[in-house]
NURODO-448883 format. One record per residue (C-alpha): residue in three letters; x, y, z. Coordinates in nm, 4 decimals, decimal comma, padded with zeros to 6 digits. Example, Ala and Ser with C-alpha at 12.3 -4.5 7.8 and 13.67 -1.06 7.14 Angstrom:
# NURODO-448883
+------+----------+----------+----------+
| voro |        X |        Y |        Z |
+------+----------+----------+----------+
|  ALA |  01,2300 | -00,4500 |  00,7800 |
|  SER |  01,3670 | -00,1060 |  00,7140 |
+------+----------+----------+----------+
END
This chain:
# NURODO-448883
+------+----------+----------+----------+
| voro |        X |        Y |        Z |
+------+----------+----------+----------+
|  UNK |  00,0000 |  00,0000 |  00,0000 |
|  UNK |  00,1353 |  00,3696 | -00,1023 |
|  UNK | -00,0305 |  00,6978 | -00,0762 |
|  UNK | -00,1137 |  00,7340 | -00,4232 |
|  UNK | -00,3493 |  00,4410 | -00,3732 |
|  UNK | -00,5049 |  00,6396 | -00,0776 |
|  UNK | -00,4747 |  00,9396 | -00,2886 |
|  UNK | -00,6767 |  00,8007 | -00,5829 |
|  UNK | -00,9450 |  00,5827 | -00,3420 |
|  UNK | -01,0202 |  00,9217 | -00,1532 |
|  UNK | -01,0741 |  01,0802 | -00,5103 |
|  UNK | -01,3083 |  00,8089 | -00,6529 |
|  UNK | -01,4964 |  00,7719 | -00,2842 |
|  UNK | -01,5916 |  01,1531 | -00,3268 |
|  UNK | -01,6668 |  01,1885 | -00,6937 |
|  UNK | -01,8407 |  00,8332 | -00,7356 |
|  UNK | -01,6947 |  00,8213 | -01,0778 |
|  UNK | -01,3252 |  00,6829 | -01,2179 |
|  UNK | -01,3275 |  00,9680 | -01,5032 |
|  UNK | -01,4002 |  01,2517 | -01,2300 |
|  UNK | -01,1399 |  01,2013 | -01,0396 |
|  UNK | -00,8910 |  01,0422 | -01,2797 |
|  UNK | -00,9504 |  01,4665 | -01,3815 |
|  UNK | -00,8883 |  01,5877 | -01,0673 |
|  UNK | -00,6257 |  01,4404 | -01,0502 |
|  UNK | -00,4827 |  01,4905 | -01,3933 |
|  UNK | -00,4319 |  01,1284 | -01,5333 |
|  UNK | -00,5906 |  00,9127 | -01,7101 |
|  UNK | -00,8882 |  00,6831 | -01,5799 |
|  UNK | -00,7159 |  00,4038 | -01,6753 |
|  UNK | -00,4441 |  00,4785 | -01,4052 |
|  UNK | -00,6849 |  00,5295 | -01,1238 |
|  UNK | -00,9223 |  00,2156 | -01,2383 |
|  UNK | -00,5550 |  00,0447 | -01,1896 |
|  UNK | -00,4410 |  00,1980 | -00,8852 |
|  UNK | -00,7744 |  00,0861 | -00,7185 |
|  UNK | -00,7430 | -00,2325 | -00,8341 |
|  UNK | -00,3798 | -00,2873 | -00,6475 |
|  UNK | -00,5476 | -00,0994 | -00,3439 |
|  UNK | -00,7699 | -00,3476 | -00,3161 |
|  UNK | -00,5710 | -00,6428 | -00,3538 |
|  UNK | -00,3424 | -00,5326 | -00,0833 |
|  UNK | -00,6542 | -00,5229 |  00,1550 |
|  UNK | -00,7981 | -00,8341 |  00,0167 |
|  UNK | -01,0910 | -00,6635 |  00,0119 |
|  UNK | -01,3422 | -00,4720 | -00,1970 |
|  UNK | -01,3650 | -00,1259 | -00,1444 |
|  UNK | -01,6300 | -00,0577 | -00,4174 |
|  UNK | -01,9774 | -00,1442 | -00,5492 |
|  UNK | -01,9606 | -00,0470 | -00,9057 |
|  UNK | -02,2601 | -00,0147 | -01,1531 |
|  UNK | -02,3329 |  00,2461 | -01,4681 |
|  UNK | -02,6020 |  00,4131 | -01,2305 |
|  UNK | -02,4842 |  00,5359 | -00,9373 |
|  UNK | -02,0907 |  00,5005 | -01,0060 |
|  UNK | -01,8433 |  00,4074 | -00,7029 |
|  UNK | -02,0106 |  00,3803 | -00,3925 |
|  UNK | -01,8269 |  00,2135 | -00,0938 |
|  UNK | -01,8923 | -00,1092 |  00,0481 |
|  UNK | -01,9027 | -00,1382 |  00,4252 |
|  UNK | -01,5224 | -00,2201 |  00,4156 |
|  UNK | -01,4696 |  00,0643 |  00,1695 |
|  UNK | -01,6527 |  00,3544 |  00,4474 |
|  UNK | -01,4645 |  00,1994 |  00,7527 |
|  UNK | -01,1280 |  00,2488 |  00,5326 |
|  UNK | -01,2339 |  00,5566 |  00,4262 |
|  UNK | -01,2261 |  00,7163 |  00,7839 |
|  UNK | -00,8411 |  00,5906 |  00,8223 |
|  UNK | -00,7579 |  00,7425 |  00,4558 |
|  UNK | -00,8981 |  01,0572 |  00,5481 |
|  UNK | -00,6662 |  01,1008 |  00,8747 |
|  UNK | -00,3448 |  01,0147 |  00,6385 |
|  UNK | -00,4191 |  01,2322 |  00,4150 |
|  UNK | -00,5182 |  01,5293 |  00,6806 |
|  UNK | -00,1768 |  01,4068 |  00,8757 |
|  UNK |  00,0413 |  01,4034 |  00,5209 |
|  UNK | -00,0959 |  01,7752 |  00,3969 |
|  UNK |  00,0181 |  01,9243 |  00,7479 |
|  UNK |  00,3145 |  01,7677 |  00,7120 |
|  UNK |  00,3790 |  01,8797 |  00,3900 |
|  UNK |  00,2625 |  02,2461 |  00,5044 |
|  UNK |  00,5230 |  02,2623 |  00,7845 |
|  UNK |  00,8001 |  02,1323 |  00,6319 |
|  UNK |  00,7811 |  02,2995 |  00,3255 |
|  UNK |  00,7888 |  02,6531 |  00,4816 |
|  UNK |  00,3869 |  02,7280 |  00,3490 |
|  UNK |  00,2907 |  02,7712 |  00,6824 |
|  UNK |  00,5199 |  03,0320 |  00,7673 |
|  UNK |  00,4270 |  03,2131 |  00,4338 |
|  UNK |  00,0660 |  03,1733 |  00,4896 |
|  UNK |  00,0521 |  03,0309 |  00,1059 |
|  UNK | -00,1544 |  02,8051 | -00,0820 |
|  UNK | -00,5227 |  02,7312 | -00,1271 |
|  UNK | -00,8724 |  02,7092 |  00,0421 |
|  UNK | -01,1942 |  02,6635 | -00,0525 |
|  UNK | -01,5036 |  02,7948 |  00,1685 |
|  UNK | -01,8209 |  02,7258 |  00,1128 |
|  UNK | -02,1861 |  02,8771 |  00,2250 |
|  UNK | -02,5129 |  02,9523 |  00,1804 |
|  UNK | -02,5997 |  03,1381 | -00,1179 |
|  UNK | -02,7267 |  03,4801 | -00,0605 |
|  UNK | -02,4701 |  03,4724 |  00,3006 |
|  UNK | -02,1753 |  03,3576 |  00,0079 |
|  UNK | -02,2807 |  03,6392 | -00,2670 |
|  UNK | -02,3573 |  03,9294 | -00,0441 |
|  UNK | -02,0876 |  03,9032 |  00,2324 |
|  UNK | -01,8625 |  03,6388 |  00,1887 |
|  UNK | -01,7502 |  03,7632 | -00,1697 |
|  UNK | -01,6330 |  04,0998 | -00,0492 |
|  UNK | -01,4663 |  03,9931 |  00,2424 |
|  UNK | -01,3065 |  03,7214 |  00,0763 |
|  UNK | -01,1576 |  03,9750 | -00,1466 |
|  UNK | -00,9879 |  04,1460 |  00,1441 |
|  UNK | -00,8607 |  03,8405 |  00,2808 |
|  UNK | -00,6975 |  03,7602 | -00,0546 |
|  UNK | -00,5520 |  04,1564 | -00,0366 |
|  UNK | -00,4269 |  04,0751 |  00,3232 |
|  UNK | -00,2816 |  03,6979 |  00,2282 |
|  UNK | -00,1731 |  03,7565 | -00,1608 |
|  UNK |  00,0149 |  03,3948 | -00,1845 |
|  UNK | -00,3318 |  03,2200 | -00,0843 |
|  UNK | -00,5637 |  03,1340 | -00,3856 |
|  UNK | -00,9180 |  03,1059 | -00,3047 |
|  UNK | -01,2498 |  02,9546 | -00,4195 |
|  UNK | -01,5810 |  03,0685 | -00,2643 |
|  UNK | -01,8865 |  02,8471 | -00,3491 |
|  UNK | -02,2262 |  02,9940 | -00,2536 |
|  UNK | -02,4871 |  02,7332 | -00,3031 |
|  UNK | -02,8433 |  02,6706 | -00,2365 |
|  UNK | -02,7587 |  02,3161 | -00,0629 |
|  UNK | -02,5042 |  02,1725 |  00,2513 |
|  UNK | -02,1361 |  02,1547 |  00,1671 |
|  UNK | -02,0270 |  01,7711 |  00,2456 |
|  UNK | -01,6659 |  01,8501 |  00,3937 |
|  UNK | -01,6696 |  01,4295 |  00,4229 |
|  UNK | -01,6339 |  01,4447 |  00,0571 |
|  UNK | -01,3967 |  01,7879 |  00,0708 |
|  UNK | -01,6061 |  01,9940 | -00,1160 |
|  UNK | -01,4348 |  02,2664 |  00,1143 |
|  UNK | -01,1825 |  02,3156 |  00,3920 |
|  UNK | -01,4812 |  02,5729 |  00,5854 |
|  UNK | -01,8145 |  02,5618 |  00,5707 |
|  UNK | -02,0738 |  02,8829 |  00,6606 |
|  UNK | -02,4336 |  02,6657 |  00,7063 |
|  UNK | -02,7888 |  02,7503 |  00,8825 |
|  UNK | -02,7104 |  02,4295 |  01,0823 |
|  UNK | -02,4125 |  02,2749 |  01,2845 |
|  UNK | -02,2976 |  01,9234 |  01,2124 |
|  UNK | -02,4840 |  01,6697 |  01,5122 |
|  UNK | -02,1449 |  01,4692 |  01,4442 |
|  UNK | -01,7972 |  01,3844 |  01,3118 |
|  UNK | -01,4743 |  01,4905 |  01,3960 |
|  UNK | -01,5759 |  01,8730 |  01,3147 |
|  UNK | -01,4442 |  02,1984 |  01,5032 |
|  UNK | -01,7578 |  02,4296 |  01,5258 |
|  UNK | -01,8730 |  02,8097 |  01,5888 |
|  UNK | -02,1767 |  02,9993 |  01,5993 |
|  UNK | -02,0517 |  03,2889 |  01,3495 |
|  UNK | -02,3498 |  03,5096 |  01,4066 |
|  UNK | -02,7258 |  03,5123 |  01,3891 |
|  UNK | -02,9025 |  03,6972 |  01,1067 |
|  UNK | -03,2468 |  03,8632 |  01,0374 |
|  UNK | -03,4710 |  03,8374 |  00,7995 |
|  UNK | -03,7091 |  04,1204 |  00,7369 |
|  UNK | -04,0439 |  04,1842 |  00,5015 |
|  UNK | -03,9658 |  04,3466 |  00,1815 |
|  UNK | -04,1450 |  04,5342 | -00,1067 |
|  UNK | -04,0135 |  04,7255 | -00,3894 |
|  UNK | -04,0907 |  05,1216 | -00,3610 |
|  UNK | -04,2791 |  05,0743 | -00,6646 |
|  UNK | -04,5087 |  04,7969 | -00,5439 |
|  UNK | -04,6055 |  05,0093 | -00,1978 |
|  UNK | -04,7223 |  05,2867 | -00,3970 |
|  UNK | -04,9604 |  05,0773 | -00,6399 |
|  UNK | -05,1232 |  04,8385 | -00,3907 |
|  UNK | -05,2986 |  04,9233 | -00,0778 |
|  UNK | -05,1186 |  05,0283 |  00,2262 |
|  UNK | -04,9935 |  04,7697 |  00,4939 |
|  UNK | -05,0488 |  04,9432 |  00,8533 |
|  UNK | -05,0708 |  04,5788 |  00,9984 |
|  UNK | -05,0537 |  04,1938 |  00,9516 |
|  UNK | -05,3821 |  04,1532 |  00,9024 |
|  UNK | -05,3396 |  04,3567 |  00,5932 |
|  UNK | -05,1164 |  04,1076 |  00,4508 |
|  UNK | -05,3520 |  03,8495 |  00,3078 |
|  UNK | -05,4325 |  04,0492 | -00,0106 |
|  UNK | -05,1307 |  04,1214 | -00,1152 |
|  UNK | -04,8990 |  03,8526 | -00,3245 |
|  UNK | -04,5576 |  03,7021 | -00,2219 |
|  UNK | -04,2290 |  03,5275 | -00,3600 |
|  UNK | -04,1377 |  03,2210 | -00,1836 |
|  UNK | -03,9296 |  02,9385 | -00,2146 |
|  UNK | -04,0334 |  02,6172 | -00,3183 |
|  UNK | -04,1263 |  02,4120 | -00,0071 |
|  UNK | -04,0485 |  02,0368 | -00,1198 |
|  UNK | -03,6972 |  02,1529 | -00,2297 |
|  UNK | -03,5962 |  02,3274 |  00,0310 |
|  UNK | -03,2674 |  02,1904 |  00,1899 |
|  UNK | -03,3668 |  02,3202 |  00,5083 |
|  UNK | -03,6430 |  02,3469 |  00,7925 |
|  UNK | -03,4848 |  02,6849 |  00,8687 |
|  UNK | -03,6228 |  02,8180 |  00,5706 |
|  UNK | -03,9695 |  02,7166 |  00,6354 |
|  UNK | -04,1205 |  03,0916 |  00,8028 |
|  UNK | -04,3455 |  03,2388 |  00,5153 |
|  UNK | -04,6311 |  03,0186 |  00,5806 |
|  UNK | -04,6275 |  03,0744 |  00,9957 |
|  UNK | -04,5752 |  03,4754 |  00,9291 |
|  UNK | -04,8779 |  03,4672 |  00,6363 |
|  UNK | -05,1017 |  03,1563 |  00,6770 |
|  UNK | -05,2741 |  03,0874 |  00,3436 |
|  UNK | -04,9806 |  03,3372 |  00,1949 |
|  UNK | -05,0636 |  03,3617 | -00,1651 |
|  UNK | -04,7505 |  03,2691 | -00,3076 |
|  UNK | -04,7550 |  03,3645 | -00,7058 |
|  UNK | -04,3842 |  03,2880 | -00,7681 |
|  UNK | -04,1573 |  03,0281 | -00,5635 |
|  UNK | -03,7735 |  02,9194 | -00,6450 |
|  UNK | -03,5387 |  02,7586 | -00,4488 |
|  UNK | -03,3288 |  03,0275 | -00,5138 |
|  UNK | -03,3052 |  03,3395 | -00,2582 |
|  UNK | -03,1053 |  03,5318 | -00,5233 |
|  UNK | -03,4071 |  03,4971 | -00,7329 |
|  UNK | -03,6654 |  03,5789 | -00,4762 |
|  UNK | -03,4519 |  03,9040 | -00,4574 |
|  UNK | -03,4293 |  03,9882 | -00,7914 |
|  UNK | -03,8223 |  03,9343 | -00,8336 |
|  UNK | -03,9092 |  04,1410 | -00,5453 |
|  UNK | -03,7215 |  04,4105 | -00,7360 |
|  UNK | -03,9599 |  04,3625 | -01,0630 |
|  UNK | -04,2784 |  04,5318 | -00,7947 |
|  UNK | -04,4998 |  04,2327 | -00,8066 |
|  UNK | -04,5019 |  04,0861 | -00,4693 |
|  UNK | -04,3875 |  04,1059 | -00,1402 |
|  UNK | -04,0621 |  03,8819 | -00,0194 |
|  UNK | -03,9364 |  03,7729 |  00,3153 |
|  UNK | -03,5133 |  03,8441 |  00,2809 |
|  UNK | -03,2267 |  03,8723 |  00,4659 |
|  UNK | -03,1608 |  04,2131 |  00,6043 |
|  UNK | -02,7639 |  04,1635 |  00,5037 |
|  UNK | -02,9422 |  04,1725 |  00,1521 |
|  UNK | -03,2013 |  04,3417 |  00,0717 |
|  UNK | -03,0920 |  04,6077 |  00,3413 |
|  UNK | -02,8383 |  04,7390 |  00,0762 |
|  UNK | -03,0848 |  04,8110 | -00,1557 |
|  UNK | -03,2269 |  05,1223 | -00,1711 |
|  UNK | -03,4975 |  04,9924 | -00,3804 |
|  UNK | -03,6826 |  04,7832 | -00,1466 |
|  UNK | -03,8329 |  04,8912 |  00,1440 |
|  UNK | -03,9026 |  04,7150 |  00,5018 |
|  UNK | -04,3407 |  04,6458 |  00,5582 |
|  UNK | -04,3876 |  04,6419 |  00,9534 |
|  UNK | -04,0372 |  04,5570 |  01,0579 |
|  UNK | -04,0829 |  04,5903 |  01,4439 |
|  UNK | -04,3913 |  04,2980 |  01,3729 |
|  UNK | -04,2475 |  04,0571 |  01,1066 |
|  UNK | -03,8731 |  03,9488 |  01,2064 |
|  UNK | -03,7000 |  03,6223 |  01,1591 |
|  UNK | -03,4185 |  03,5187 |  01,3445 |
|  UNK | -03,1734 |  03,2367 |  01,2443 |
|  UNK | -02,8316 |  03,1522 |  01,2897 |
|  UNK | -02,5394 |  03,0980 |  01,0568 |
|  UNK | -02,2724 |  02,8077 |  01,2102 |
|  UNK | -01,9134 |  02,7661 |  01,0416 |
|  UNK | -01,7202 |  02,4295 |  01,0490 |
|  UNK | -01,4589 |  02,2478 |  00,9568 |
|  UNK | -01,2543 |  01,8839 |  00,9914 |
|  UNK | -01,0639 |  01,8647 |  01,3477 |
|  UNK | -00,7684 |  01,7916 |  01,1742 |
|  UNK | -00,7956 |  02,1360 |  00,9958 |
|  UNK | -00,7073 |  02,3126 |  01,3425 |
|  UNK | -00,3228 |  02,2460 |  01,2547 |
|  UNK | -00,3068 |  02,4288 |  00,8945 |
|  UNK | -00,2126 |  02,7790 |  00,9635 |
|  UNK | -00,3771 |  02,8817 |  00,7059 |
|  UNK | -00,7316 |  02,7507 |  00,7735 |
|  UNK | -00,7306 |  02,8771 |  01,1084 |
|  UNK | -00,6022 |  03,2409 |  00,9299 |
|  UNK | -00,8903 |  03,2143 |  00,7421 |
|  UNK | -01,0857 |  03,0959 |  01,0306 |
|  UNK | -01,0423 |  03,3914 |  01,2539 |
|  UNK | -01,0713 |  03,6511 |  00,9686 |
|  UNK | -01,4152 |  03,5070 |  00,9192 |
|  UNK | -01,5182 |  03,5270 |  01,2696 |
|  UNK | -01,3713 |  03,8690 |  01,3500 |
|  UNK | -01,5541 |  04,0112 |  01,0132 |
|  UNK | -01,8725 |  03,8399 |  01,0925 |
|  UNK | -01,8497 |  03,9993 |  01,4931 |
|  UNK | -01,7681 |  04,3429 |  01,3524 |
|  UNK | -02,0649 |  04,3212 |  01,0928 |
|  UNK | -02,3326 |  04,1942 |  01,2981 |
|  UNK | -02,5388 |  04,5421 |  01,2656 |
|  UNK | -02,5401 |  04,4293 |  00,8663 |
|  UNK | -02,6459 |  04,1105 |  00,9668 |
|  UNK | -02,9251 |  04,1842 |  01,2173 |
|  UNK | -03,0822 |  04,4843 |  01,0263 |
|  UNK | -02,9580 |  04,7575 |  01,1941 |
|  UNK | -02,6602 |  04,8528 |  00,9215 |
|  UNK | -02,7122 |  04,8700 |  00,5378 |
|  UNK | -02,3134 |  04,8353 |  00,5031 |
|  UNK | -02,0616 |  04,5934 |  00,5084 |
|  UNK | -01,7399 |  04,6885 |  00,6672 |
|  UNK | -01,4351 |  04,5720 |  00,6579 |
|  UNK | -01,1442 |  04,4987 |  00,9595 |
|  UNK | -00,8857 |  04,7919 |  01,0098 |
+------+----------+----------+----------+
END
């Protein structure tokens, strides 16, 4: 057994597929079908089930080893980090990943000034409408609406986060005035669209306007902002959001407020990588400093001196 077996099983055990991975790791499928193949021999074991359907998925043998790989490979890339002087330079790459409109609308920008404060680190930021799976290392940090219940993760509550009522200046001046909730009913609203919804967090439209008539849904809360803009309905958004906007207005904000929480995460082993834990504190410093942004009570983002 040699680490580019490990290498190449951790690859195929988080793509599901020879060819992605053979990509990622820039050879040819043939040489990771092959170095699987050894991998497995030296085991005398199976680490895969294999059809056209659902790819490589691990048998029970191939999940228990993939626990072990995953420590070598966290142990080997700290290793490498120290040794080779990147930790000292506070070089080479991270990925972080979050929820979408948290990822557009403030992780983007601060992101930038991290890269202006750490030049040799390269960066990739991937907002999505979905959980990050750090078991497969779709990122070294994630930024969710939920903690991890378990696994070897190191945890934080970044911040908690409003979300307010909003309506485009042009749709309050061509549909009747809102002086309460129980004006609410007759007006329309953007939603998301309930059986895709990746989380029960996201479920408050319904308890805030029971019977809400809901004209346009999508899973999307970029696109729920984007149509509230259009002045066709009302949309529930988060303040860090729509509060930069000078085109949408708050309807009864000391009434309708939501409160959730954003948690940030990553593997145990991670704590040893200078780098990560740069990164780390950056985002929990920024996220203390712009908690005003976050809670409604600022409608800019600022940045650490």
């Amino acid at each position: 057994m040699d680490w580019d077996g490990i290498r190449y099983f951790l690859e195929v055990a988080r793509t599901q597929r020879v060819s992605a991975a053979a990509k990622r790791l820039g050879v040819r499928h043939t040489t990771v079908s092959r170095r699987i193949h050894f991998l497995e021999q030296s085991l005398g074991t199976v680490l895969f089930n294999k059809s056209k359907a659902s790819g490589y998925t691990l048998t029970e043998d191939g999940q228990r080893f993939f626990v072990h790989a995953e420590r070598v490979e966290s142990t080997l890339l700290s290793a490498q980090e120290e040794v080779s002087g990147q930790a000292a330079a506070l070089s080479g790459h991270l990925r972080v990943g979050a929820t979408e409109g948290f990822g557009s609308y403030v992780l983007a920008p601060l992101m930038v000034d991290f890269e202006r404060r750490f030049p040799n680190i390269t960066l990739d930021i991937m907002p999505v409408p979905r959980f990050i799976s750090l078991s497969k290392r779709e990122a070294d940090i994630a930024i969710s609406l939920e903690q991890p219940q378990r696994g070897p993760y190191l945890r934080t509550l970044l911040g908690e986060y409003t979300l307010l009522l909003y309506g485009s200046v042009e749709y309050l001046q061509r549909h009747p005035p809102i002086r309460s909730a129980a004006d609410l009913p007759q007006h329309r609203f953007i939603g998301y669209v309930e059986e895709l919804l990746f989380s029960d967090h996201l479920r408050y439209l319904e308890d805030i306007v029971p019977g809400a008539q809901v004209g346009l849904r999508s899973t999307s809360v970029i696109a729920q902002y984007h149509a509230a803009l259009q002045g066709n309905a009302l949309a529930i958004l988060p303040a860090f959001m729509a509060g930069q906007d000078k085109r949408l207005k708050t309807v009864l904000p000391d009434d309708i407020r939501v409160t959730r929480h954003f948690w940030m995460y990553c593997h145990e082993d991670l704590r040893q990588s200078r780098r990560v834990m740069a990164l780390w504190d950056f985002l929990k410093k920024s996220a203390e400093l712009n908690r005003p942004l976050l809670t409604g009570e600022s409608n800019r983002l600022q940045y650490l001196p």
